[in-house]
Backbone as a chain_set.jsonl record, in Angstrom:
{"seq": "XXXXXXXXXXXXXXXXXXXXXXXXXXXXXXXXXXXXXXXXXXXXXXXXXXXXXXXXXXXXXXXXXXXXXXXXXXXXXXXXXXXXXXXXXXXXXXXXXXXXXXXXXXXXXXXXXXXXXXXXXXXXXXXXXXXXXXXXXXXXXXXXXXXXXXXXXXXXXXXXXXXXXXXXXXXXXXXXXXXXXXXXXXXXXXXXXXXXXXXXXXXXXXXXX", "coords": {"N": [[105.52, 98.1, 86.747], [104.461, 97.347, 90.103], [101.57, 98.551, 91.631], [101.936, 100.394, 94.485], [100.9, 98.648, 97.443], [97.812, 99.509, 99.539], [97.672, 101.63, 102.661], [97.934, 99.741, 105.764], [96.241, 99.732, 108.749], [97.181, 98.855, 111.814], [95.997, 98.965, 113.839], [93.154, 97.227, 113.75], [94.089, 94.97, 114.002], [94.305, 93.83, 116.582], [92.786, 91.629, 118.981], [89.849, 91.271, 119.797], [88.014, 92.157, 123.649], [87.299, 89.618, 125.98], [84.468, 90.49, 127.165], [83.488, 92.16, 124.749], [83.903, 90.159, 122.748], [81.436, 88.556, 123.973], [79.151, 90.124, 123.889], [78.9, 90.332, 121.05], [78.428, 88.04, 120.09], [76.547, 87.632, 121.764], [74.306, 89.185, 120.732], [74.798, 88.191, 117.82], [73.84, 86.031, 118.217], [70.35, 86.981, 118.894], [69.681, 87.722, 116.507], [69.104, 85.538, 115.36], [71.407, 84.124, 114.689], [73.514, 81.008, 115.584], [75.945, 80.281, 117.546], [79.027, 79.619, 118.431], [81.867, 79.64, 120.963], [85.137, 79.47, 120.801], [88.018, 78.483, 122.12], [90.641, 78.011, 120.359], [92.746, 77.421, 117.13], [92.573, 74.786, 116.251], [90.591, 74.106, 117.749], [88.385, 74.834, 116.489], [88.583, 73.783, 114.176], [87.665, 71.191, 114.683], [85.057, 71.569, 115.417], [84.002, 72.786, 113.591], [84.325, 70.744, 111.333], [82.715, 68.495, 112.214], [80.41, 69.348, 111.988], [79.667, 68.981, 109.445], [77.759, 67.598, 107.123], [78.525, 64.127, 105.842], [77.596, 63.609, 103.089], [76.835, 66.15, 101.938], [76.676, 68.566, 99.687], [79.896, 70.794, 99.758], [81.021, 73.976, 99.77], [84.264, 75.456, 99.888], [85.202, 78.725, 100.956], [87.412, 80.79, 99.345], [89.709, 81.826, 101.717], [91.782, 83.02, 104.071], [91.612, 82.252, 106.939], [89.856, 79.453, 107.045], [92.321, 78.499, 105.899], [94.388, 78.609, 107.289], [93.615, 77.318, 109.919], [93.164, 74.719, 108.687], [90.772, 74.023, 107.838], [90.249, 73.557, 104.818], [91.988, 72.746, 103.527], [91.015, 70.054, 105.107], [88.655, 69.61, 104.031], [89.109, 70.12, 100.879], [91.059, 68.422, 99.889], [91.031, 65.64, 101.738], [89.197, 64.075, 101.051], [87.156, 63.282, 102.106], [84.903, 64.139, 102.482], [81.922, 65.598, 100.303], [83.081, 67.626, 98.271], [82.868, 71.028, 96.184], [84.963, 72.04, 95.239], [86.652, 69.86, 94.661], [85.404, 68.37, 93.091], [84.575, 69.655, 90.986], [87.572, 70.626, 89.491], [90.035, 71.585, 87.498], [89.057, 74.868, 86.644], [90.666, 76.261, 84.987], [91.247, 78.834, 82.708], [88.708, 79.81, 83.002], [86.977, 82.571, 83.94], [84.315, 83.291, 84.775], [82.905, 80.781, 85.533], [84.565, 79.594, 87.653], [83.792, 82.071, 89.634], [80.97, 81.588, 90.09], [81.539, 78.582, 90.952], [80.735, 77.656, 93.872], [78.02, 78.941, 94.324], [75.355, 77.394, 94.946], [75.734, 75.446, 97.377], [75.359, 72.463, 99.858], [76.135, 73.653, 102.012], [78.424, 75.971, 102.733], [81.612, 77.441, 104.151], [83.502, 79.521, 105.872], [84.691, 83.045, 106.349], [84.398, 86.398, 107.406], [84.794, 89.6, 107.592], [84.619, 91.658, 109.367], [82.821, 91.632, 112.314], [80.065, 92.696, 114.202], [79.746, 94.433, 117.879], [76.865, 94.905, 118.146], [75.772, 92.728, 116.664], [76.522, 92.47, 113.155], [77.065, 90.835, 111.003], [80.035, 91.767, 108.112], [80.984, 91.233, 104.85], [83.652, 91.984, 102.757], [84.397, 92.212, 98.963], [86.323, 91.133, 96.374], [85.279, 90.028, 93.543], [83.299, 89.072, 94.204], [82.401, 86.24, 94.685], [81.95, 84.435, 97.082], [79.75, 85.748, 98.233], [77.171, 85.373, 97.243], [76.545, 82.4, 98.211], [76.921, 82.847, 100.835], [74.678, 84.677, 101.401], [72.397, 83.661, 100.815], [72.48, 81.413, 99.094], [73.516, 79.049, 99.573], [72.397, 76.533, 101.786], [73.15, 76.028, 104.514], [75.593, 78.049, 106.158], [78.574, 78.565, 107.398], [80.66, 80.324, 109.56], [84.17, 81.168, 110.562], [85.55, 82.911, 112.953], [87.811, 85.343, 113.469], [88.953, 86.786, 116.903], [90.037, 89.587, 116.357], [88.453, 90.619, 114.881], [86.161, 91.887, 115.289], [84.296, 94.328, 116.277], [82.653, 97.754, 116.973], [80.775, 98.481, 115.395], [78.899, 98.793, 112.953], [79.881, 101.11, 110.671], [82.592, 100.907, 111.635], [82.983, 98.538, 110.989], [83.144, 98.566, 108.335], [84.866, 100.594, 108.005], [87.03, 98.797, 108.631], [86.852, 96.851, 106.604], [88.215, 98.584, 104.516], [90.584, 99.901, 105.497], [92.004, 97.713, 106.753], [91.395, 94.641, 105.978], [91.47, 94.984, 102.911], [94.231, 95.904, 102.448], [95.92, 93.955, 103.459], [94.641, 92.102, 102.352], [96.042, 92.734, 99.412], [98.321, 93.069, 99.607], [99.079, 89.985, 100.177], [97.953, 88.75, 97.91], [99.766, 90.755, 95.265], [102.548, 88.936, 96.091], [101.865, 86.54, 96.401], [100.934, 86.344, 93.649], [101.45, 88.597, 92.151], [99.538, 90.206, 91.539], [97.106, 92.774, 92.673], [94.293, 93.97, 94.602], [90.806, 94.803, 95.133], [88.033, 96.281, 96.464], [84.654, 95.254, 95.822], [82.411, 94.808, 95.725], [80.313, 94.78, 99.0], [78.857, 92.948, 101.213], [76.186, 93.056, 103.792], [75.39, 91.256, 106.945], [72.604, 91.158, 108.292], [70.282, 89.555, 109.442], [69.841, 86.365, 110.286], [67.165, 84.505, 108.918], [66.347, 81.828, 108.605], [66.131, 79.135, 110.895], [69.242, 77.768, 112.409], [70.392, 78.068, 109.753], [72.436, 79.992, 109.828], [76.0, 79.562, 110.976], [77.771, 80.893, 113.389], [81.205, 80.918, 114.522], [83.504, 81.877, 116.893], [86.361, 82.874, 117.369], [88.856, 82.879, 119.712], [91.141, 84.187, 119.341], [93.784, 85.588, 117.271], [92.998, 85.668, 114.094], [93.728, 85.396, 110.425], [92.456, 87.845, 107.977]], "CA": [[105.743, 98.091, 88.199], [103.373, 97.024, 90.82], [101.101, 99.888, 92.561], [102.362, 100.599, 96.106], [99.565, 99.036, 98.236], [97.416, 100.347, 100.946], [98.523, 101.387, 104.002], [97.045, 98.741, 106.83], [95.861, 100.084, 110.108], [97.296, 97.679, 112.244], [94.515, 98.485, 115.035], [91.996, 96.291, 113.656], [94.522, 93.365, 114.483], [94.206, 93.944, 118.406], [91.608, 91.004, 119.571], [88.726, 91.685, 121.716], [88.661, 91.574, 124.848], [86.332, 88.312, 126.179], [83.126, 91.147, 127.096], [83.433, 92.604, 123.662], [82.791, 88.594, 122.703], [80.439, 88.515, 124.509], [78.196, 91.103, 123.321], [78.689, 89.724, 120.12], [77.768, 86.093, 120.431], [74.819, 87.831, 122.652], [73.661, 89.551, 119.884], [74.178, 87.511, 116.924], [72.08, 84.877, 118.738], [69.619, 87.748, 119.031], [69.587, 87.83, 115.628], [68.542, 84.512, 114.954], [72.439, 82.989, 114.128], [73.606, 80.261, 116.197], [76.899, 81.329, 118.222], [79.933, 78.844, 118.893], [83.082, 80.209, 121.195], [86.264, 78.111, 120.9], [89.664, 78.834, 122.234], [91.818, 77.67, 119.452], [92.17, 77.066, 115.909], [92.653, 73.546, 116.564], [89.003, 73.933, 118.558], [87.404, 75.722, 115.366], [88.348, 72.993, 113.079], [87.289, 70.15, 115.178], [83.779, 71.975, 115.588], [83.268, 73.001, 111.404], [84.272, 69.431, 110.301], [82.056, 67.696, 112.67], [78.953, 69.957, 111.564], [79.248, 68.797, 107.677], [77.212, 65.964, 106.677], [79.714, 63.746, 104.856], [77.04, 63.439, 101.846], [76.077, 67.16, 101.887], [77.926, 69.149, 98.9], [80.259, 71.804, 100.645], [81.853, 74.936, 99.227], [84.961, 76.217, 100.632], [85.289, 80.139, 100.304], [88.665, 81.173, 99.835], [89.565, 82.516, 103.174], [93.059, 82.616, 105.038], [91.31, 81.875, 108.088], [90.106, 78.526, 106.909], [93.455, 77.892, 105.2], [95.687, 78.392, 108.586], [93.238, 76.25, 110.452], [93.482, 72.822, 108.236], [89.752, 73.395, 107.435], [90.416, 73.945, 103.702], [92.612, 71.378, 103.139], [90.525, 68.732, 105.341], [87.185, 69.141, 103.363], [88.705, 69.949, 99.817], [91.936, 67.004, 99.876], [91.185, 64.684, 102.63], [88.343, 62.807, 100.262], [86.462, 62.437, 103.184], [83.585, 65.05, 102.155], [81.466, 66.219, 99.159], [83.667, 68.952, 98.039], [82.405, 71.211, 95.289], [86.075, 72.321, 94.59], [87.6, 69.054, 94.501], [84.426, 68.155, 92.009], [84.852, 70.627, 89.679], [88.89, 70.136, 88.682], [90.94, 72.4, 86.997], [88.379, 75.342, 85.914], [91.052, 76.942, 83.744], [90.526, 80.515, 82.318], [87.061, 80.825, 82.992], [86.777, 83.25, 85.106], [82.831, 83.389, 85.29], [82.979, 79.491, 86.519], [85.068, 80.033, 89.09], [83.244, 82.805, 90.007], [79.869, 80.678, 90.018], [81.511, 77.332, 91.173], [80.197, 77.887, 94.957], [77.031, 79.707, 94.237], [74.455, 76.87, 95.445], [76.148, 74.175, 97.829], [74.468, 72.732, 100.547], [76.977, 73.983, 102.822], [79.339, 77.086, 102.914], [82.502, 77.91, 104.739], [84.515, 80.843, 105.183], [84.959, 84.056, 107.257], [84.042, 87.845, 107.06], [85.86, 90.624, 107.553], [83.85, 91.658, 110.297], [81.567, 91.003, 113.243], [79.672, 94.62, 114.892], [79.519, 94.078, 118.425], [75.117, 94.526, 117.757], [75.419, 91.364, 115.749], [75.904, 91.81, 112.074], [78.665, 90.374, 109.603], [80.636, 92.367, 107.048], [82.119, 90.939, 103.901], [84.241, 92.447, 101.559], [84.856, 91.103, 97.607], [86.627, 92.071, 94.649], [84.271, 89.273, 92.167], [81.295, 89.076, 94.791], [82.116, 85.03, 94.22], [81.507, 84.079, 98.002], [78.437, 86.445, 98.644], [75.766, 84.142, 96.79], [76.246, 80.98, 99.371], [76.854, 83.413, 102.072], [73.363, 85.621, 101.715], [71.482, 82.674, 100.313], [72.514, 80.06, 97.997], [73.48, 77.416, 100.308], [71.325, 76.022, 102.718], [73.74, 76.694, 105.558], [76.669, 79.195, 106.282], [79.161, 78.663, 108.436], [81.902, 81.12, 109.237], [84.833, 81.111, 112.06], [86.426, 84.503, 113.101], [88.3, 85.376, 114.81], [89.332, 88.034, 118.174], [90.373, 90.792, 116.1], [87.124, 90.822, 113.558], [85.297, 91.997, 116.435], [84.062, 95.872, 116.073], [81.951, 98.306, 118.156], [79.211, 98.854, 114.997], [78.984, 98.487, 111.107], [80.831, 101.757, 110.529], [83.627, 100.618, 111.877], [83.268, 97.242, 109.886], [83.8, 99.099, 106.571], [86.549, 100.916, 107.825], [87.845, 97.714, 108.539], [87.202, 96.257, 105.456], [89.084, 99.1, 103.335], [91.876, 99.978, 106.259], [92.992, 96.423, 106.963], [91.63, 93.973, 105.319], [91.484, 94.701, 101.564], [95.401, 96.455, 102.125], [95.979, 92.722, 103.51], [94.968, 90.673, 101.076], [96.402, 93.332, 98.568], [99.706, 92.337, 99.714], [99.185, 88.233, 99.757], [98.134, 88.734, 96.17], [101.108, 90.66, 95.35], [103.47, 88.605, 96.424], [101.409, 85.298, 95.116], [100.533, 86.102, 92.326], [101.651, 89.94, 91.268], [98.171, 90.8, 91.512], [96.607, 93.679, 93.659], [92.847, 93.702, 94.927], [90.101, 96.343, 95.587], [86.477, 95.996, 96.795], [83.919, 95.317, 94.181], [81.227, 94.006, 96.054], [80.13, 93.99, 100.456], [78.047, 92.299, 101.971], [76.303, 92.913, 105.193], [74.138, 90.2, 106.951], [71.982, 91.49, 109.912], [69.437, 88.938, 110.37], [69.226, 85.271, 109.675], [65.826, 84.212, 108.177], [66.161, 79.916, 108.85], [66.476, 78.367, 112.141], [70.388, 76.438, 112.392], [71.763, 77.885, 108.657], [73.897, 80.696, 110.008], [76.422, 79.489, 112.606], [79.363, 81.876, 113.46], [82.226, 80.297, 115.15], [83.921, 83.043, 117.392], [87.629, 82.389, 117.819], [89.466, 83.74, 121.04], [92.361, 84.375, 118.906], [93.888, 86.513, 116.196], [93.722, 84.449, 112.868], [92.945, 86.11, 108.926], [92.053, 89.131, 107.77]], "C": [[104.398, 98.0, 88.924], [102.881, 98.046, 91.412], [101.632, 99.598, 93.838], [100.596, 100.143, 97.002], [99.022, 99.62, 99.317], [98.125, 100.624, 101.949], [97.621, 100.605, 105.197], [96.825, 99.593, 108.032], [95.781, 99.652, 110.818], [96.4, 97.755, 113.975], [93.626, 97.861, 114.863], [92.726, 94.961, 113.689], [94.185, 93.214, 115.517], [92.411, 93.283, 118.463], [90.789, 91.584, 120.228], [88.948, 91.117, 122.568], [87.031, 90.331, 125.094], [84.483, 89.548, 126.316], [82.94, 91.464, 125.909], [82.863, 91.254, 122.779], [81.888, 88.104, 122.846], [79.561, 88.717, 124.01], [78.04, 90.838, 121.847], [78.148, 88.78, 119.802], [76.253, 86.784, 121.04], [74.183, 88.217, 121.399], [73.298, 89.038, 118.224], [73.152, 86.356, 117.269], [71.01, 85.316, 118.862], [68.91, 87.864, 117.808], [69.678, 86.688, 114.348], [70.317, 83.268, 114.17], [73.004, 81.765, 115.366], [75.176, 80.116, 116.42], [77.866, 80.164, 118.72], [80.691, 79.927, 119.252], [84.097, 79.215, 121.395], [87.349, 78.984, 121.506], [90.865, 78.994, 121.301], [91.03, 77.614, 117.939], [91.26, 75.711, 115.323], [90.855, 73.29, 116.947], [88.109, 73.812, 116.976], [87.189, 74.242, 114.533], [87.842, 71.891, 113.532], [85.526, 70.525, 115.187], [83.072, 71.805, 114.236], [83.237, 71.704, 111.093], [83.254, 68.697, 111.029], [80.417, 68.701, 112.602], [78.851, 69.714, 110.255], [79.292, 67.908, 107.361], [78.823, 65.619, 105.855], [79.104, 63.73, 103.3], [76.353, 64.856, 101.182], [77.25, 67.934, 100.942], [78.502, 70.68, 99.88], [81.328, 72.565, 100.013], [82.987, 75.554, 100.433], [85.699, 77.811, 100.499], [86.832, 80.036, 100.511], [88.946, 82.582, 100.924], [90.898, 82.089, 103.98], [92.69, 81.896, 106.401], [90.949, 79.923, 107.42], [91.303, 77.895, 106.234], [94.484, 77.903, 106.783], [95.287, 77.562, 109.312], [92.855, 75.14, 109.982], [92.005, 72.811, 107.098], [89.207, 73.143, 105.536], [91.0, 72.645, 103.474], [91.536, 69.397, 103.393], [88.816, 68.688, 104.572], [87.751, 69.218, 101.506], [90.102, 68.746, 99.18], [91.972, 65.92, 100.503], [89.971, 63.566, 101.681], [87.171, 62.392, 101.291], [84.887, 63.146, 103.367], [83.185, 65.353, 100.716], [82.279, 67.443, 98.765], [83.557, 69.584, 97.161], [83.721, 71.507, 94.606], [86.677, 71.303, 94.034], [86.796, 67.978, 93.071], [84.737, 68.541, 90.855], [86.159, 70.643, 89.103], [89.018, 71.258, 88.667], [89.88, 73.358, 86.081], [89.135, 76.167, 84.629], [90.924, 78.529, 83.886], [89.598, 81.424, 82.382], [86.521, 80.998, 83.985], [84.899, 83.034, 85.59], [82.661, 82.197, 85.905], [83.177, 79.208, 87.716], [84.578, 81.112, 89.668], [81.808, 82.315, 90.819], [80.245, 79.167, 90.299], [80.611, 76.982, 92.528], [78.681, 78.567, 95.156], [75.625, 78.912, 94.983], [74.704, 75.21, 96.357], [74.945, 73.474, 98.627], [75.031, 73.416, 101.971], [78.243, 75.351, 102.639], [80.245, 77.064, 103.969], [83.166, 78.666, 104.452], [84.519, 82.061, 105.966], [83.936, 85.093, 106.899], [85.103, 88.433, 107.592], [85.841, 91.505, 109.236], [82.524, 91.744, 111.154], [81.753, 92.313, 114.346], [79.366, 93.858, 116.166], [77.77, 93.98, 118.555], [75.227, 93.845, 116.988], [75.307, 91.807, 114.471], [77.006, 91.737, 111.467], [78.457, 91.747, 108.765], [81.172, 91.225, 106.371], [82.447, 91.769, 102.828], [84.572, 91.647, 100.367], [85.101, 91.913, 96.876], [85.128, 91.16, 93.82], [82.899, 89.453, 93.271], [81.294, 87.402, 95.086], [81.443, 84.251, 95.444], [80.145, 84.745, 98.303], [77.462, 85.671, 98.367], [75.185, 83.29, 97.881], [76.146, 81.852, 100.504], [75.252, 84.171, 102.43], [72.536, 84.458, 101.512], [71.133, 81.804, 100.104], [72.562, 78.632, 98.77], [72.382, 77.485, 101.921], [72.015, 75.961, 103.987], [75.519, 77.038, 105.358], [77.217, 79.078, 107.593], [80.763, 79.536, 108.664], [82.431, 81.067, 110.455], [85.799, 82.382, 111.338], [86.823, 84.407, 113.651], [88.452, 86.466, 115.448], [89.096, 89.051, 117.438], [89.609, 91.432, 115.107], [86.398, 91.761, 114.556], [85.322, 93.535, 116.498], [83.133, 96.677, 116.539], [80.254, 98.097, 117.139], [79.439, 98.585, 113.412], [80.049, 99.592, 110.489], [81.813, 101.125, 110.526], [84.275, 99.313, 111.434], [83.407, 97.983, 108.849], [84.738, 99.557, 106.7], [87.535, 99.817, 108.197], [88.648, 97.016, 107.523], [88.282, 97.087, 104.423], [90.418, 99.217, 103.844], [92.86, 98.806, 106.558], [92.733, 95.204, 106.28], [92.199, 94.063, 103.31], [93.725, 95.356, 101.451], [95.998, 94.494, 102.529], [96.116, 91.648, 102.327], [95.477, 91.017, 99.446], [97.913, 92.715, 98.046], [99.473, 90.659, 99.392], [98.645, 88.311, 98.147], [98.774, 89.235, 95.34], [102.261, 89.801, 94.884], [103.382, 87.688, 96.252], [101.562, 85.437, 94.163], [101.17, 87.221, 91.167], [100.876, 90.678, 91.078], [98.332, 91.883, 92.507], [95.254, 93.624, 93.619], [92.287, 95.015, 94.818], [88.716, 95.7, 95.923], [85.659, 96.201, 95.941], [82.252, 95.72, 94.993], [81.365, 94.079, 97.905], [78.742, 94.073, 100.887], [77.564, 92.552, 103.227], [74.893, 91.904, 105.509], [73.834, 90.7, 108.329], [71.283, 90.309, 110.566], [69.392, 87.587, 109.999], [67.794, 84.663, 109.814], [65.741, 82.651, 109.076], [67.048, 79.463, 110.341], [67.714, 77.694, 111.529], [70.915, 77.302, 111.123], [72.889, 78.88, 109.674], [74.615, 80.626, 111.144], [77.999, 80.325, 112.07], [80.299, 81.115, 114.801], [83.283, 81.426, 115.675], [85.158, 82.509, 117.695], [88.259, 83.241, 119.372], [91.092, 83.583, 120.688], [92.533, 84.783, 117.783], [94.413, 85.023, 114.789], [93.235, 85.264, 111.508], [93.059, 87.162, 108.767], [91.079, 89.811, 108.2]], "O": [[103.368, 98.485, 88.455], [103.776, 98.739, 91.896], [101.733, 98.421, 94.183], [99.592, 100.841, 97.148], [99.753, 100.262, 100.071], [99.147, 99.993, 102.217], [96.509, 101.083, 105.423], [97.762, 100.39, 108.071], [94.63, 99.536, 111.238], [96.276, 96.92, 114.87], [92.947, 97.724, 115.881], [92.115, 93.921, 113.443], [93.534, 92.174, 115.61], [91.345, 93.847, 118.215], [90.996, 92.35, 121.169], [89.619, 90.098, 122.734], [85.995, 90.355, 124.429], [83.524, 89.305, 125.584], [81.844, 90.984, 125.621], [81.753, 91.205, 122.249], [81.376, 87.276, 122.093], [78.895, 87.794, 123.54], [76.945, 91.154, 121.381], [77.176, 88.861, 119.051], [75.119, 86.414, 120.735], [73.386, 87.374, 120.986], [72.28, 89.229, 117.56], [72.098, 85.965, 116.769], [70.172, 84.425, 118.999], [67.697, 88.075, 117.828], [70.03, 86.736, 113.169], [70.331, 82.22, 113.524], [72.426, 82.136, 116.387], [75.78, 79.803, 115.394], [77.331, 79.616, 119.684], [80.667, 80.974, 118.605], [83.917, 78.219, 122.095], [87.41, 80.19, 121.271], [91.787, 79.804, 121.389], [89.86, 77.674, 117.558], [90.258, 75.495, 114.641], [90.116, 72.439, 116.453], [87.409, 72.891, 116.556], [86.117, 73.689, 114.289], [87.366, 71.291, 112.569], [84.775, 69.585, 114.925], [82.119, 71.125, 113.854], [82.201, 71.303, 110.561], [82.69, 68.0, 110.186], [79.473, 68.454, 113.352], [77.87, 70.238, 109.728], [80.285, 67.201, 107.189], [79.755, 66.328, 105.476], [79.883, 63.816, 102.351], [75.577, 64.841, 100.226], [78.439, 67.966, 101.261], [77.755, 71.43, 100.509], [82.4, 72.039, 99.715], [82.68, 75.986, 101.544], [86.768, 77.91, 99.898], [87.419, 79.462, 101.428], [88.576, 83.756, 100.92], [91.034, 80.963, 104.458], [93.433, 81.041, 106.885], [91.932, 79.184, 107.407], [91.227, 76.686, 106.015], [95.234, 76.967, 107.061], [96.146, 76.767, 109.694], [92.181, 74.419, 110.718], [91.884, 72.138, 106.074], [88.131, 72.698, 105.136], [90.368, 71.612, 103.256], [91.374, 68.379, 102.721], [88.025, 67.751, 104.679], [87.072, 68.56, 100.718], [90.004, 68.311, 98.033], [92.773, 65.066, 100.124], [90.055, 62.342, 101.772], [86.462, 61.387, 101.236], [83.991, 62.797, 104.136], [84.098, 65.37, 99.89], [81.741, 68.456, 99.213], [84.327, 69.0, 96.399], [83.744, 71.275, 93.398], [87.28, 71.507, 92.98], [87.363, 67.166, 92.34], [85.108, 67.883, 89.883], [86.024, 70.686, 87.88], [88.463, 72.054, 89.425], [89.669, 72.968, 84.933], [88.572, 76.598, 83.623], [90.607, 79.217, 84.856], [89.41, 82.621, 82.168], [85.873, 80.286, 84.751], [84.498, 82.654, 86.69], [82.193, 82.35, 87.033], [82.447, 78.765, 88.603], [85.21, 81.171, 90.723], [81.596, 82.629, 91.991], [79.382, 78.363, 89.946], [79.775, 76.088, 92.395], [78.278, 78.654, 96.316], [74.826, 79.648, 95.563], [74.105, 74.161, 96.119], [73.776, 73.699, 98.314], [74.263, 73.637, 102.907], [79.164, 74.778, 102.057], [79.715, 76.604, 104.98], [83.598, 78.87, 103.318], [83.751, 81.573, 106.795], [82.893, 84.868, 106.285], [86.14, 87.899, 107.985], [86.781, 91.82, 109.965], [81.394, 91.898, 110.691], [82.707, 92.774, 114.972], [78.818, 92.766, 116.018], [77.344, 92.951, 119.079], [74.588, 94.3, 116.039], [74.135, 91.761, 114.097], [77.857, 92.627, 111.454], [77.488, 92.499, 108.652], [81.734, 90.319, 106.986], [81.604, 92.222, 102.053], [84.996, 90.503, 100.536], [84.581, 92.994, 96.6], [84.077, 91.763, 93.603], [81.78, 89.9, 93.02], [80.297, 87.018, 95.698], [80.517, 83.486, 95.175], [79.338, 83.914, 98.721], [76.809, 85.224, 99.311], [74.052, 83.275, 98.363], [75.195, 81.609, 101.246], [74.778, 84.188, 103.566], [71.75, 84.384, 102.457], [70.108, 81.21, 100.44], [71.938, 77.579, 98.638], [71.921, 78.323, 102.696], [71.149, 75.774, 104.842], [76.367, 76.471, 104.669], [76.651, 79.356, 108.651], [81.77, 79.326, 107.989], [81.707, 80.952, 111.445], [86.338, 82.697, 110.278], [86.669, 83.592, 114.561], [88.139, 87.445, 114.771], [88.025, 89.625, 117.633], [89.9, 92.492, 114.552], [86.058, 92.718, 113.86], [86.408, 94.042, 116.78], [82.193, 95.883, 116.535], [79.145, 97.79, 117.576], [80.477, 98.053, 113.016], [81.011, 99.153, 109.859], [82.149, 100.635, 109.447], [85.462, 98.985, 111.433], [84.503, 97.607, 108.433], [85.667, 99.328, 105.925], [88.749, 99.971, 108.06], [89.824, 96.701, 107.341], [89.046, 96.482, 103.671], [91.382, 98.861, 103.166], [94.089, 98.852, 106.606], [93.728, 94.577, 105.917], [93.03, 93.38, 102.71], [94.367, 95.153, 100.42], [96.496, 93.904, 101.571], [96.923, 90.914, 101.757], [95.449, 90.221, 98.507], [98.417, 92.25, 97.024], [99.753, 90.233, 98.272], [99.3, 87.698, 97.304], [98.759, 88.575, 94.301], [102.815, 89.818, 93.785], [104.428, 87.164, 95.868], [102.348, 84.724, 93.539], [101.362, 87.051, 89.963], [101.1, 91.765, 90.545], [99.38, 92.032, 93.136], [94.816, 93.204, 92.548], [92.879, 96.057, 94.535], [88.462, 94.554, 95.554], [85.731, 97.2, 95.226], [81.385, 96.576, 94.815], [82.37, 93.532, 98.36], [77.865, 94.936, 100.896], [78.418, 92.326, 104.085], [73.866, 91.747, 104.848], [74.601, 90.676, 109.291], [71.441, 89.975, 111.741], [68.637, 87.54, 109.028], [67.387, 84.366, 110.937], [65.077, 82.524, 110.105], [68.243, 79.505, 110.632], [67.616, 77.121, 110.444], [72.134, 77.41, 111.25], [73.954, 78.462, 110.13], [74.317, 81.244, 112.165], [78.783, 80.363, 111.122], [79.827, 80.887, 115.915], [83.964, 81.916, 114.774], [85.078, 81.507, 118.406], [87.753, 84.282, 119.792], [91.986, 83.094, 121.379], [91.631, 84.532, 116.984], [95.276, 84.166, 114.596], [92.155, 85.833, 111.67], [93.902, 87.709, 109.478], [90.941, 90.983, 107.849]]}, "num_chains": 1, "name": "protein.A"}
């Protein structure tokens, strides 16, 4: 029988409000990342695909958020980009591969968990497999969040990550697969180092985990 998962804390769904946005975007630009606000999903994906060379290899993290807004599908089935997933095939069994398929693109996509209104990402991971491209590996990082990522301070990003997201994606793996999750591995990114890699794409709407 399957463990009973978490219980969610469905207050970290409730968007910010547009000042709370604000102060975010103010401050990750403060902090050297480079700050899109869109309206829609529709917006988001029109923004990400038209920032990735067509000849530039591009990892797509697995991430509900890019899967509800197209951008998953349109970089790793549309043929119309370098895609490291759609490269690599059928890895099979081996887990360490897939673990290490994304590790040095030139491009990254993919979310966090959350964004402190003083500017700094959270991510949570069971394998760690996205963290690499995200702290480092690729030569730019681009992530779209959305409303309800949006959190007063870092604290309150970890209790994010254990209260709502990881009970989240506990369930969608579940109910995929039969699986259940846990946090292995998080990530926090305060400052970006390189002019242009880290752009955060701020949604003004509830999308992901």
């Amino acid at each position: 029988m399957n463990a009973p998962a978490p219980t969610v804390d469905e207050t970290f769904a409730e968007p910010a409000h547009d000042a709370q946005l604000d102060r975010a975007a103010a401050a990750l630009r403060d902090h050297g990342f480079t700050v899109h606000l869109v309206d829609t999903l529709t917006d988001a994906r029109e923004l990400v695909l038209s920032l990735v060379p067509r000849e530039h290899t591009v990892f797509t993290a697995v991430s509900e958020t890019l899967r509800l807004s197209g951008i998953s599908e349109a970089i790793d089935e549309s043929g119309d980009f370098t895609s490291v997933r759609a490269a690599a095939g059928d890895l099979g069994a081996d887990v360490y591969a897939q673990i290490r398929l994304g590790a040095t693109p030139d491009v990254v996509l993919g979310s966090v968990h959350a964004v402190s209104e003083d500017g700094y990402l959270l991510v949570g991971s069971a394998s760690g497999s996205q963290l690499a491209p995200y702290a480092s590996g690729a030569r730019k990082a681009v992530w779209v969040v959305g409303a309800q990522k949006i959190v007063p301070d870092v604290a309150t990003g970890l209790r994010r990550i254990h209260d709502y997201s990881l009970p989240k994606e506990w369930r969608r793996l579940q109910e995929k697969y039969g699986q259940t999750s846990f946090i292995g591995k998080i990530l926090i990114v305060e400052r970006e180092a390189f002019p242009e890699r880290g752009v955060v794409v701020l949604v003004r709407a509830t999308v992901g985990f």
